[in-house]
C-alpha positions in Angstrom: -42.6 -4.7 -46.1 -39.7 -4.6 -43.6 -36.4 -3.2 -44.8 -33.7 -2.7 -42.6 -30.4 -0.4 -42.4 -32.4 2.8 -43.1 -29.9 5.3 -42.8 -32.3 8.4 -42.9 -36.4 8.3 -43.6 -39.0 11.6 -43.4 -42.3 13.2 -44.3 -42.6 14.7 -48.0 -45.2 15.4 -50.4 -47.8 17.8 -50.0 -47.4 17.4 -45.8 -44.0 19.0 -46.2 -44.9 21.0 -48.9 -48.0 22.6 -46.5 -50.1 21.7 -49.2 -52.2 18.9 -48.0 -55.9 18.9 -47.1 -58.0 16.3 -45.5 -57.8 13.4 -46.4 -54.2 13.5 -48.2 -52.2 10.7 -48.3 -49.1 11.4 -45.7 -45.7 10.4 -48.5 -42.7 8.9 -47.3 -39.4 9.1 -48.4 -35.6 7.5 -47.8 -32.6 5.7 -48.5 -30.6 2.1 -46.8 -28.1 0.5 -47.0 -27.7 -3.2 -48.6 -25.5 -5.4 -46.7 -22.0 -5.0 -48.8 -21.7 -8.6 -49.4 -24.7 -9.3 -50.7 -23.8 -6.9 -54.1 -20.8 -8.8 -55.0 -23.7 -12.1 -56.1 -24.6 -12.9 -59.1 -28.1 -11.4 -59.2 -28.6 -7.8 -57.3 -30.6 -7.1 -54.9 -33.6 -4.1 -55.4 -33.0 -1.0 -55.4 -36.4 0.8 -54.4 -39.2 -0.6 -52.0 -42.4 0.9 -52.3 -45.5 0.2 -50.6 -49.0 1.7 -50.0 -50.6 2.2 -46.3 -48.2 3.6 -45.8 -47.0 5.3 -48.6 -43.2 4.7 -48.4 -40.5 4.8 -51.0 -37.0 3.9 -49.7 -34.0 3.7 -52.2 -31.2 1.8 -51.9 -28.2 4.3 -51.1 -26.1 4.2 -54.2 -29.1 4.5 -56.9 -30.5 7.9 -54.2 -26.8 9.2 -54.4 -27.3 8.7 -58.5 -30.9 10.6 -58.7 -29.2 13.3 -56.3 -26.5 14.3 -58.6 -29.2 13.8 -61.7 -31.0 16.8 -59.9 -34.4 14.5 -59.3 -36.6 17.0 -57.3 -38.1 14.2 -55.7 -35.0 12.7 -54.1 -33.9 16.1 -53.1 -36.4 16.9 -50.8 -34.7 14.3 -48.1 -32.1 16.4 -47.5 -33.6 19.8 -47.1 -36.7 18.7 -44.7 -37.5 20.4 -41.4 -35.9 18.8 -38.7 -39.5 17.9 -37.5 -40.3 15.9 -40.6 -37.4 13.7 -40.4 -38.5 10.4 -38.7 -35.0 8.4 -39.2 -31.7 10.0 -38.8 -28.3 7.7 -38.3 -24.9 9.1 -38.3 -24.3 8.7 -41.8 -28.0 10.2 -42.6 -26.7 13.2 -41.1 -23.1 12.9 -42.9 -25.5 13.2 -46.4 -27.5 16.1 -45.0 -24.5 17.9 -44.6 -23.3 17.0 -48.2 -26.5 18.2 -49.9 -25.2 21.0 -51.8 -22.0 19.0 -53.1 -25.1 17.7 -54.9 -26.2 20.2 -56.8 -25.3 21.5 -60.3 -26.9 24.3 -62.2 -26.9 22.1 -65.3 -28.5 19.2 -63.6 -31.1 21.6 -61.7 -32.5 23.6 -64.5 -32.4 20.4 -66.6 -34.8 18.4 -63.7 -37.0 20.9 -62.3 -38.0 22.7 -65.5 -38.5 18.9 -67.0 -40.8 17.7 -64.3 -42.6 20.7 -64.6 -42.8 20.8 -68.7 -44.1 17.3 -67.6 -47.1 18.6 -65.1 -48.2 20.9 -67.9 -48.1 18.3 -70.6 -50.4 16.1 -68.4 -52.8 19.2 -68.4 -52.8 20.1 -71.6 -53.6 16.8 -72.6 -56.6 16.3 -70.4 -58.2 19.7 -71.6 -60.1 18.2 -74.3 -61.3 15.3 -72.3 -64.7 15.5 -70.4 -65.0 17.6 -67.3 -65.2 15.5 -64.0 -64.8 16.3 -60.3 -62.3 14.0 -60.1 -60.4 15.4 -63.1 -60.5 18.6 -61.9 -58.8 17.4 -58.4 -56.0 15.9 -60.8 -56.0 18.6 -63.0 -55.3 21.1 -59.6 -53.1 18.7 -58.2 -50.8 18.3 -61.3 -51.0 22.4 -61.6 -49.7 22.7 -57.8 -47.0 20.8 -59.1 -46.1 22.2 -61.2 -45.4 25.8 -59.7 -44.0 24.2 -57.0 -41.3 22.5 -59.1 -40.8 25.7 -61.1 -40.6 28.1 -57.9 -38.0 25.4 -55.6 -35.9 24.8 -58.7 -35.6 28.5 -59.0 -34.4 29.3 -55.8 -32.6 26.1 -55.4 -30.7 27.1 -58.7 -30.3 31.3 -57.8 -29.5 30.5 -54.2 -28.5 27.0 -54.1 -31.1 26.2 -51.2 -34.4 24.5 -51.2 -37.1 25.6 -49.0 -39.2 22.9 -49.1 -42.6 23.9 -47.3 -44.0 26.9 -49.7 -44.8 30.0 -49.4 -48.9 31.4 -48.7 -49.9 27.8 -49.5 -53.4 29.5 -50.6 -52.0 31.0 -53.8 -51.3 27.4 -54.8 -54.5 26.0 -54.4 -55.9 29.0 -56.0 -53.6 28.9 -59.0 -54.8 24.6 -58.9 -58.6 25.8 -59.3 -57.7 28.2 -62.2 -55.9 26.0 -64.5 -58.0 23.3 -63.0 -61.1 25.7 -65.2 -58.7 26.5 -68.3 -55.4 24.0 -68.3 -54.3 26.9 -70.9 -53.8 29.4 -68.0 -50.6 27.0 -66.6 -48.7 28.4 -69.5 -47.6 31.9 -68.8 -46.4 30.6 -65.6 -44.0 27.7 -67.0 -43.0 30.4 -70.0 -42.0 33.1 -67.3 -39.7 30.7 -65.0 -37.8 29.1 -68.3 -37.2 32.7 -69.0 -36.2 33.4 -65.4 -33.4 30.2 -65.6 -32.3 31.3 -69.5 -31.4 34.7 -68.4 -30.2 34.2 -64.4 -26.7 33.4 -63.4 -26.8 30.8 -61.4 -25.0 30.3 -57.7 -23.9 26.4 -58.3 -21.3 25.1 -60.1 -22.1 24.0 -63.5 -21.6 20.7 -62.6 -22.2 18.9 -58.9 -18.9 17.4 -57.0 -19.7 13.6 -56.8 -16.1 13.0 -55.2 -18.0 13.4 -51.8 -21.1 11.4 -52.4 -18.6 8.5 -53.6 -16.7 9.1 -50.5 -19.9 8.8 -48.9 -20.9 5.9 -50.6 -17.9 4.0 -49.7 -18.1 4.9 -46.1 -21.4 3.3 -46.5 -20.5 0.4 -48.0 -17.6 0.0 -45.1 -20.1 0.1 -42.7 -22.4 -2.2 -43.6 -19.8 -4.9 -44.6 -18.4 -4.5 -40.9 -21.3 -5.5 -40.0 -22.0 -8.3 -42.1 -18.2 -9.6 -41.1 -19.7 -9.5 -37.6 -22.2 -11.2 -37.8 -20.8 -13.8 -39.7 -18.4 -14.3 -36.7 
């Protein structure tokens, strides 16, 4: 799959995370631009490619700019990496980056990182009756890796309003992965004690995110890559 106008591309997952063992799967993530022109037609073009080997997911830069200002934790990593992890940066990948925390709203945080983690522990609670597999257990760790992950970076993202995205003592993780991995029960304290931690902390975003400069943003964007399609066309 070949997609052009990336505007900025990087390493995430459990790489960034400093989670990964051997044999993980190295994740990809970023946003492009579509050629203006070509969203004034009739039929639009796709928003998100994804493909395997490697895995990549780009997404178009208007529907990234929407699952920013939802809160999506996945999204949100792009603009928070290590410089080292960042394999495309343009100009107007940078400009974003330096929007990041017009992003964020306390709302919209709380609401996405607790809600992908309620989601981790729902997929291990509902496996606990199942039959006991290697394989299980790996998914079972994974999902509970997760799921503190999401709970500890939406904390601090919403108390501090950063995001550190590689973790802290990496080992604790994967020890707290083999324990629920043995008793999918023992992931409950931990979600219980973080949804108490958001109910009763003030948070340091706004309530709600400024999306006057992601639209700005956006419509540099779509300038640019009209400009270019004018030129072309020339």
């Amino acid at each position: 799959m070949t997609v052009t106008n990336i505007l900025l591309s990087g390493i995430v997952g459990s790489t960034a995370y400093g989670l990964a063992h051997e044999g993980s799967d190295v994740d990809r993530l970023g946003l492009f631009a579509t050629p203006t022109e070509e969203l004034h037609g009739l039929h639009r073009p796709s928003e998100s490619h994804v493909s395997t080997a490697p895995d990549r997911t780009l997404h178009e830069a208007g529907k990234w700019c929407r699952l920013a200002l939802a809160g999506n934790p996945t999204v949100m990593e792009l603009v928070w990496l290590p410089d080292e992890l960042y394999e495309v940066r343009t100009p107007l990948g940078d400009e974003l980056v330096g929007l990041r925390q017009t992003l964020l709203g306390a709302r919209r945080v709380r609401n996405a990182y607790l809600g992908y983690a309620t989601q981790q522990f729902r997929k291990l609670h509902n496996r606990q009756d199942g039959p006991r597999t290697a394989a299980l257990a790996q998914r079972t760790a994974k999902h509970a890796r997760h799921l503190r992950r999401l709970c500890t970076q939406g904390y601090e993202l919403y108390t501090t309003g950063r995001l550190t995205i590689r973790v802290e003592d990496p080992e604790s993780y994967h020890r707290f992965g083999e324990q629920v991995a043995a008793d999918p029960e023992t992931a409950q304290p931990l979600l219980r004690r973080f949804e108490e931690a958001f109910a009763e902390t003030r948070s340091a975003l706004p309530d709600q995110p400024d999306d006057r400069a992601a639209d700005a943003w956006l419509r540099r964007v779509r300038r640019e890559f009209y400009a270019t399609a004018q030129t072309a066309s020339a």
